[in-house]
C-alpha positions in Angstrom: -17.6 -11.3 12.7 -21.1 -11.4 13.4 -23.8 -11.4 11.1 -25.4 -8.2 12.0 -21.9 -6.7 11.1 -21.7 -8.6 8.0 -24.9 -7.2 6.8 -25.0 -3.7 8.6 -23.8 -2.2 5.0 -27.5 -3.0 3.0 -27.7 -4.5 -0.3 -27.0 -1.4 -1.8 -23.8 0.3 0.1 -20.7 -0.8 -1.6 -17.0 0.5 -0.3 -14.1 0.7 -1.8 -10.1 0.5 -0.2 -7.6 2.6 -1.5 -4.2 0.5 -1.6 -2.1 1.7 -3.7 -0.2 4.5 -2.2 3.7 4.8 -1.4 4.1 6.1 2.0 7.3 8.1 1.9 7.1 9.6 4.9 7.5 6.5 6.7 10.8 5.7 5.1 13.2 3.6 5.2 10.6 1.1 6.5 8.5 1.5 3.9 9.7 1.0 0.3 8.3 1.3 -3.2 8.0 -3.0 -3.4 6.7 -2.9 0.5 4.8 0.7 1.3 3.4 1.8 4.6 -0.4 -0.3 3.9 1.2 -3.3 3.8 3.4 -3.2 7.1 2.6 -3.6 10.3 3.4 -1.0 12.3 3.1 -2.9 15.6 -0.7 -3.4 15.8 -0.2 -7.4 14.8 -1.7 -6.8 11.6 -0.8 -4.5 8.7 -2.7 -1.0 8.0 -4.1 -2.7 5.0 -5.6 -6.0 6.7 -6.8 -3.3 9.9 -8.8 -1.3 7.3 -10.1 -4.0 5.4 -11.7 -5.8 9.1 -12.8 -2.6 10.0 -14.8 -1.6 6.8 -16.1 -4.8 6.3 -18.2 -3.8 10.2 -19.8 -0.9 7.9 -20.4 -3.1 4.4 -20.7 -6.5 3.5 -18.0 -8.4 2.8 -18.6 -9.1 -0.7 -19.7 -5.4 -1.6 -15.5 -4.7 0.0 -12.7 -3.7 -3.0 -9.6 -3.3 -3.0 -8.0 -1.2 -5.6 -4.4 -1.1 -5.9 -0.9 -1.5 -8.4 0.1 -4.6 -10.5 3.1 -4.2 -8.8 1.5 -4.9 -5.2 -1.6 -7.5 -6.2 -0.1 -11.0 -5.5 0.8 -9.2 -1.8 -2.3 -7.3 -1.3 -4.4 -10.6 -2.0 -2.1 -12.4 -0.1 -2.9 -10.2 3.1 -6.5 -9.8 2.5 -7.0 -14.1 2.4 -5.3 -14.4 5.7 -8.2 -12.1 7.5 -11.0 -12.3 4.6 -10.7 -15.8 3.1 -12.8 -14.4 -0.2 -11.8 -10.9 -0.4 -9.0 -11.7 -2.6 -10.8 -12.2 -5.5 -12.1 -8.4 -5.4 -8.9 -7.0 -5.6 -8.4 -4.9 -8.6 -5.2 -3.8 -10.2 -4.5 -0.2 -11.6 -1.5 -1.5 -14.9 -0.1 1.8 -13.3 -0.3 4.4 -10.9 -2.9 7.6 -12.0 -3.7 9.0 -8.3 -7.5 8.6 -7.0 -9.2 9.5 -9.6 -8.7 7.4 -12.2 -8.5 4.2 -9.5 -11.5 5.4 -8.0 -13.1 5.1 -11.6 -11.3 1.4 -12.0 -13.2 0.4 -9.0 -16.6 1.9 -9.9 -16.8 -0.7 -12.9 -17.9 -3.8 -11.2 -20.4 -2.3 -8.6 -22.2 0.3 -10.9 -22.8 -3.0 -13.2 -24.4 -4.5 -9.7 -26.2 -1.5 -9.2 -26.1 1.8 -10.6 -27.1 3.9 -7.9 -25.4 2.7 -5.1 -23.6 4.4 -1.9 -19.7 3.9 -2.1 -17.4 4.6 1.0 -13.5 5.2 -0.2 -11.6 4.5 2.5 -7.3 4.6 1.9 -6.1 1.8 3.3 -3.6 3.5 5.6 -5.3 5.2 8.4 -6.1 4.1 12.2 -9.3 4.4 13.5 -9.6 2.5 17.0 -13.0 3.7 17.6 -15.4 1.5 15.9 -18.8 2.5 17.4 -18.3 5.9 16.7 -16.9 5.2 12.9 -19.7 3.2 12.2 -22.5 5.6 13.4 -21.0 8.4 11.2 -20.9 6.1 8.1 -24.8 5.6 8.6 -25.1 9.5 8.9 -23.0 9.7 5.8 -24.9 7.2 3.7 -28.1 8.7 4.2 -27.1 11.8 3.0 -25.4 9.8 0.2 -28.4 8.6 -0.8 -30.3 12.2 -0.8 -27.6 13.0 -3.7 -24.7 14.7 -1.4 -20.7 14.4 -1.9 -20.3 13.3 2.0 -16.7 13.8 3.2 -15.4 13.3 6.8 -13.9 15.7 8.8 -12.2 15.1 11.9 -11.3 17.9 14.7 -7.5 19.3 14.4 -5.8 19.2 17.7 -3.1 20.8 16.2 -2.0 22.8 13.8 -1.0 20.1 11.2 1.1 20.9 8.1 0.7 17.5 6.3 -2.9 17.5 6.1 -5.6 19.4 3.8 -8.6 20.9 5.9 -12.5 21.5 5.0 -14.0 24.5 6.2 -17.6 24.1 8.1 -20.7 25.3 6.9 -24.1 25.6 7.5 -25.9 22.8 9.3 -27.5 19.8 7.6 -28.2 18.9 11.5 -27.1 15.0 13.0 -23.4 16.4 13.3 -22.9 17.7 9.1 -22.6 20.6 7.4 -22.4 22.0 3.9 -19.1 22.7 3.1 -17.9 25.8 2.3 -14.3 25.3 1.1 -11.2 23.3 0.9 -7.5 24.3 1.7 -5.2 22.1 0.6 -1.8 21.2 3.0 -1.0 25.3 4.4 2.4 26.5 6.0 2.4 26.5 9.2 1.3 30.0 10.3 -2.1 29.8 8.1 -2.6 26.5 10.1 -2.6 28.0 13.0 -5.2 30.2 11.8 -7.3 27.6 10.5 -7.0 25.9 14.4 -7.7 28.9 15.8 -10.7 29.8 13.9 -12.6 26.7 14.8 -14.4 26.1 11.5 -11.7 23.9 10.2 -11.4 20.6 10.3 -8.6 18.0 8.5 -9.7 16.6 5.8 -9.4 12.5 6.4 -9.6 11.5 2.8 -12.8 9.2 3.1 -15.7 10.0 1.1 -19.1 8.1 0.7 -21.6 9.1 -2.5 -24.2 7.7 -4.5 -22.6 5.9 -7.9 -24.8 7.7 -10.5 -24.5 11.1 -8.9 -20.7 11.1 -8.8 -20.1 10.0 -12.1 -22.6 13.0 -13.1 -20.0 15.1 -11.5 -16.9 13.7 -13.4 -18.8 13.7 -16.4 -19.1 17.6 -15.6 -16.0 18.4 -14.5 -13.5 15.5 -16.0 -14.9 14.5 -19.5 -11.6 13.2 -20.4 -12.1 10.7 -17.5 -15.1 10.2 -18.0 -14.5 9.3 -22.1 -12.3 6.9 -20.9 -15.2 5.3 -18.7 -17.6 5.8 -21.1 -15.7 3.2 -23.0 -15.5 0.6 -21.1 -18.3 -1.4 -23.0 -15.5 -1.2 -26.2 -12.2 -2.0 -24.7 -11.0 -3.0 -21.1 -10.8 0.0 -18.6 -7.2 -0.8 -18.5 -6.3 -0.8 -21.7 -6.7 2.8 -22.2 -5.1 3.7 -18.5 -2.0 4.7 -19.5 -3.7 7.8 -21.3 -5.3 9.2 -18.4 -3.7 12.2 -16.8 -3.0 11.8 -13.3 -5.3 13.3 -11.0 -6.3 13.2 -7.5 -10.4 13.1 -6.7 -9.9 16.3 -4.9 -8.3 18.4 -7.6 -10.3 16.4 -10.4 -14.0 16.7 -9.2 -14.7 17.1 -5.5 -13.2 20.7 -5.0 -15.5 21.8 -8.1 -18.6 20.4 -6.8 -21.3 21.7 -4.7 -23.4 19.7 -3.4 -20.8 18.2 -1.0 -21.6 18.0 3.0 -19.1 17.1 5.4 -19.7 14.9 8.7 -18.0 15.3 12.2 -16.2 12.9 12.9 -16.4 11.6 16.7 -14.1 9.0 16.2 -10.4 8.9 16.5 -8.5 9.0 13.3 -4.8 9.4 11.9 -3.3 8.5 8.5 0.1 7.3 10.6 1.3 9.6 8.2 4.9 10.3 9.4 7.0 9.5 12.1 5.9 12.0 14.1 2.5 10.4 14.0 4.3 7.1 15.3 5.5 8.8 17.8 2.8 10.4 19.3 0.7 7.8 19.3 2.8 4.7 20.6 3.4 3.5 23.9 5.5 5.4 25.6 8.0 5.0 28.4 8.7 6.6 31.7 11.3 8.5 30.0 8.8 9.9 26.9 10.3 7.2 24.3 8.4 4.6 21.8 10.6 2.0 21.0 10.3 -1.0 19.0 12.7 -3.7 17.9 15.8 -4.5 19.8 17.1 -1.1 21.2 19.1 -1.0 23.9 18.3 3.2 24.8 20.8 4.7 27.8 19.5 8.1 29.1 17.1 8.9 25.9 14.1 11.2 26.8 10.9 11.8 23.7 12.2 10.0 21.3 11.2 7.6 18.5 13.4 4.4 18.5 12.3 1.7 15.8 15.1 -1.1 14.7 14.0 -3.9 12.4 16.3 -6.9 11.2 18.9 -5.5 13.2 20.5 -4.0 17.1 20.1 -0.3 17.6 22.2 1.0 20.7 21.4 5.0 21.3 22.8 7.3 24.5 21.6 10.2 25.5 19.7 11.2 22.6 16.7 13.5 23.2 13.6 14.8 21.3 14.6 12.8 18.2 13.7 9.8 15.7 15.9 6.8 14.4 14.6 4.3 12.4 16.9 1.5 11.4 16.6 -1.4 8.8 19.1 -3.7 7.5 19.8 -1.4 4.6 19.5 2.1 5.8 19.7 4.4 8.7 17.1 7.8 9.5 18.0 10.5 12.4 15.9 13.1 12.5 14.5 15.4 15.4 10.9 14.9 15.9 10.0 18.6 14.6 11.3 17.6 10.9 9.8 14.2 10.6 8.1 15.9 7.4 11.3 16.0 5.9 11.8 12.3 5.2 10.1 13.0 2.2 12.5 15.4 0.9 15.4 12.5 1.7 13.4 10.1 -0.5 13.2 12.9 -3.3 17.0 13.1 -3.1 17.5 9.3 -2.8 15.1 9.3 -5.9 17.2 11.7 -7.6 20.4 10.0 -7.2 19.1 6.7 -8.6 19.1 4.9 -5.2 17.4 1.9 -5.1 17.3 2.3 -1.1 13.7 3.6 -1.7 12.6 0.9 -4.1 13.1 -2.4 -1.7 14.2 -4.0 1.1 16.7 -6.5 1.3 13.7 -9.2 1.7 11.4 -9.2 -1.0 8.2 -10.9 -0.9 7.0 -12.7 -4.7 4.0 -14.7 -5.1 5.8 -17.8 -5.2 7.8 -16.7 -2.0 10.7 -14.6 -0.9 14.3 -13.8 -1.8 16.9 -12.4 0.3 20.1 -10.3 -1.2 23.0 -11.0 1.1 25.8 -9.6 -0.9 26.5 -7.9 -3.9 29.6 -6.7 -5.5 30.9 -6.0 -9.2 30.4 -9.1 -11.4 28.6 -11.5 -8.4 25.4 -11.3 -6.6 24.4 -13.6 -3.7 20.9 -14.2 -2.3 18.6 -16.5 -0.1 15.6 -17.8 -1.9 12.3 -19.3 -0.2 10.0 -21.1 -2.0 6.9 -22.2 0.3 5.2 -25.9 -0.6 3.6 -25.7 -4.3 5.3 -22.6 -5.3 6.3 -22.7 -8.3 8.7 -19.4 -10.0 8.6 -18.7 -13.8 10.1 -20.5 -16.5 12.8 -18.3 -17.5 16.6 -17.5 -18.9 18.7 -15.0 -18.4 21.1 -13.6 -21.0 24.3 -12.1 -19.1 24.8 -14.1 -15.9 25.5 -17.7 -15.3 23.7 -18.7 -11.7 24.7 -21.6 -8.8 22.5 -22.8 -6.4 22.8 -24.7 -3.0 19.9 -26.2 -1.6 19.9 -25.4 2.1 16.7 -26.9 3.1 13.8 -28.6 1.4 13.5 -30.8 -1.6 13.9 -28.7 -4.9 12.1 -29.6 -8.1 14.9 -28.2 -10.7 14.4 -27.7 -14.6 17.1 -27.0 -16.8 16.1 -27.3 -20.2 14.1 -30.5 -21.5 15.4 -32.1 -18.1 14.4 -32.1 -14.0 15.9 -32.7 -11.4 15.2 -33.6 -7.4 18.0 -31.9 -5.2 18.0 -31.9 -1.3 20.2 -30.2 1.6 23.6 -29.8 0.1 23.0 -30.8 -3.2 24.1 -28.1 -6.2 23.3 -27.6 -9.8 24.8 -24.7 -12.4 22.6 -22.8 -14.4 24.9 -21.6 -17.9 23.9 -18.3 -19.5 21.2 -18.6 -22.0 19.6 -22.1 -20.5 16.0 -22.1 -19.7 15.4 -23.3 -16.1 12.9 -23.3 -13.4 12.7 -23.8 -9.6 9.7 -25.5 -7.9 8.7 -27.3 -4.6 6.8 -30.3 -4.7 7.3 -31.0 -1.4 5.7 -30.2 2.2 8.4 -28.0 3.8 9.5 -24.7 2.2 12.9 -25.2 0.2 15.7 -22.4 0.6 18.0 -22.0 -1.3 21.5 -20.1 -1.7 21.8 -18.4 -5.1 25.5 -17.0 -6.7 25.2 -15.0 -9.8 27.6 -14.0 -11.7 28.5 -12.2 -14.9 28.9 -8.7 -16.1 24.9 -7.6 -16.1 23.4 -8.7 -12.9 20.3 -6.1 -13.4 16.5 -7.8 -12.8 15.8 -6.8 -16.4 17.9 -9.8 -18.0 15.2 -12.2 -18.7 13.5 -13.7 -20.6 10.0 -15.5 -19.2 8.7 -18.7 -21.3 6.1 -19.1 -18.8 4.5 -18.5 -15.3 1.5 -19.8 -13.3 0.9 -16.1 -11.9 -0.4 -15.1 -14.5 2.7 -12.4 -15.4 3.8 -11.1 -18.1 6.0 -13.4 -20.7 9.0 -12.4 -23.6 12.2 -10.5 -23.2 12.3 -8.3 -20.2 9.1 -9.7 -18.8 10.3 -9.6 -14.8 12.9 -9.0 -13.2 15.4 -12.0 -13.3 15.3 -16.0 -11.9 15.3 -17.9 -9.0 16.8 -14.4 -8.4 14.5 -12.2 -9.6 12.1 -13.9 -10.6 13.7 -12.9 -7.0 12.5 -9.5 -8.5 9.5 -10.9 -10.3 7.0 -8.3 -10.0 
């Protein structure tokens, strides 16, 4: 990056990532423990790493949050030091999820204490926007009218009439490609979007927004007081101490929609929130038959299609106008017209108590990975990773007994008051009720094979003595041991 980019934000223009959404609409790929910002969806990097490069063209690199959940902290940081080697220490984690709002709010802390009137961009860390120039141009537009005290939203062309999005009716000119706003629908049925289209003074709405600190905090104090109590506080208690109080509330619905002073800009860059499958689709590289495919598919006489196969082969014949989207775990088909509905799959899955929508059968953990490779009434078996210098929680489990195999690696095992050094092939047992913990002292990563059994196998039967991550200790602090601490969140 060059310097002129580093710099091109100005001491006082500070942004802010959204990363803390769920993406259902892109399931079964993305999952509660993995959502749609931290995949990569083909493009060599994840959406979350994308954003964060392109932003940090706009801003500084040290005026660049990152706000997201406890849950997803160790991974966002993880994926922000691989293309920002500081930004992981200005990630910021909401103890649970409140919508925008409130996160927005989280974030403001550290950068109104820098400097209480300065420009913010929110940017969610999902979207793709190829078209740098063009982004970074509007952003300057934005900023200066940021600074003259205006809400400054973006709002990019419809070139179609899109269900999934909200749209921001045009107003009169500011001049330089903005206009006052003069309203907001929020996501319409499809016949009043094809109004909107038509009409030509609606545009979606992209969910960025750039404003001066002080005057949007005016705004919440106006319209959210109870939000803004909570802020108010901050000087008394942590912000997150009083979180779980909050109501949960989007930006929109809490402040912007009731302001206005608000101005949107054209947007003359590309721009999509990969939102849904659909949106996969249509933008991927397509075929001479029509079809995007990605992973190994073997497609005979297939024509418009979506074909995306991860962990796994995926063989489809004579399928047309369609999506299938295969993990290890789970299975989508779905025409391309109701990719919308994968949401309404999740809210059954959700219903029944699935935990298809919660994980993958690879889980990531800030000390590494685990792999479930069978499970079954009274056992559970799984492959644990455990890079050089990770190191998983000291822990015990009440219910199950546990047996592992090193595969690979030198192990560091504790059991108790004792360690032990294991290599390939070498085994230890873990009894109910003793404290243990694995570790790797060496240079190569150490897997492991891991058998559990006993007659509660759930991630909630621990009990954490202590951890270097900084996570919560006591009875029911994670999710389980070289298991779950192989759920460890």
């Amino acid at each position: 990056m060059t310097e002129s980019a580093c710099c091109a934000g100005g001491k006082g223009r500070y942004a802010l990532i959204l990363a803390g959404g769920s993406g259902t609409r892109l399931w079964p790929l993305s999952r509660t423990l993995l959502p749609k910002q931290l995949l990569d969806l083909g493009e060599g990097e994840t959406l979350l790493q994308s954003t964060a490069l392109r932003v940090c063209e706009s801003f500084a690199p040290d005026h660049v949050f990152v706000i997201t959940n406890e849950e997803h902290r160790f991974e966002v940081r993880t994926q922000l030091q691989a293309v920002l080697p500081d930004a992981g220490t200005r990630v910021l984690a909401e103890p649970m999820g409140k919508n925008t709002l409130p996160a927005i709010m989280l974030g403001l802390e550290p950068i109104v204490a820098a400097d209480p009137k300065a420009v913010v961009g929110v940017f969610p860390a999902d979207h793709r926007i190829r078209d740098h120039a063009s982004l970074q141009a509007a952003m300057d537009r934005a900023a200066a009218l940021a600074g003259e005290g205006w809400f400054v939203t973006f709002g990019i062309p419809p070139h179609a009439p899109e269900t999934g999005y909200g749209y921001i009716h045009r107003g009169e000119p500011l001049g330089q490609g903005a206009h006052k706003v003069a309203g907001f629908t929020e996501k319409p049925d499809l016949p009043t979007a094809e109004k909107l289209v038509a009409g030509g003074e609606h545009f979606w709405n992209s969910g960025m927004f750039v404003f001066r600190a002080d005057v949007f905090l005016a705004a919440v104090a106006a319209h959210a007081p109870e939000i803004y109590a909570w802020w108010e506080g901050r000087d008394d208690s942590p912000l997150t101490a009083g979180y779980a109080g909050l109501p949960d509330i989007s930006v929109d619905y809490g402040v912007v929609e009731k302001m206005d002073n608000i101005a949107m800009v054209e947007a003359p860059f590309d721009w999509d929130d990969l939102g849904s499958w659909e949106a996969l689709y249509r933008l991927g590289k397509k075929d001479g038959t029509g079809c995007v495919t990605k992973g190994q598919v073997l497609a005979l006489d297939c024509s418009d299609s979506l074909f995306f196969s991860q962990g796994s082969s995926l063989a489809v014949a004579g399928v047309k106008d369609m999506i299938v989207i295969q993990t290890r775990d789970a299975t989508l088909v779905c025409p391309v017209s109701e990719a919308q509905r994968v949401k309404d799959v999740v809210g059954r899955l959700k219903s029944q108590g699935s935990k298809l929508i919660e994980a993958h059968v690879t889980v990531r953990r800030p000390w590494g990975s685990y792999t479930v490779l069978e499970g079954g009434p009274g056992y559970k078996i799984k492959r644990i990773e455990v890079p050089p210098a990770g190191r998983l929680s000291l822990q015990m489990h009440h219910h199950r007994a546990e047996h592992w195999v090193v595969v690979s690696g030198t192990a560091l095992v504790q059991l108790g008051d004792e360690e032990r050094l294991l290599i390939e092939n070498q085994s230890v047992d873990i009894p109910k009720g003793t404290v243990h913990r694995l570790s790797n002292p060496g240079k190569i990563p150490v897997e492991i094979i891991e058998i559990q059994s006993g007659p509660y196998l759930e991630e909630d039967d621990i009990v954490r003595f202590d951890d270097v991550y900084g996570r919560k200790v006591g009875e029911g602090g994670a999710q389980s041991s070289a298991s779950e601490d192989s759920g460890d969140s």
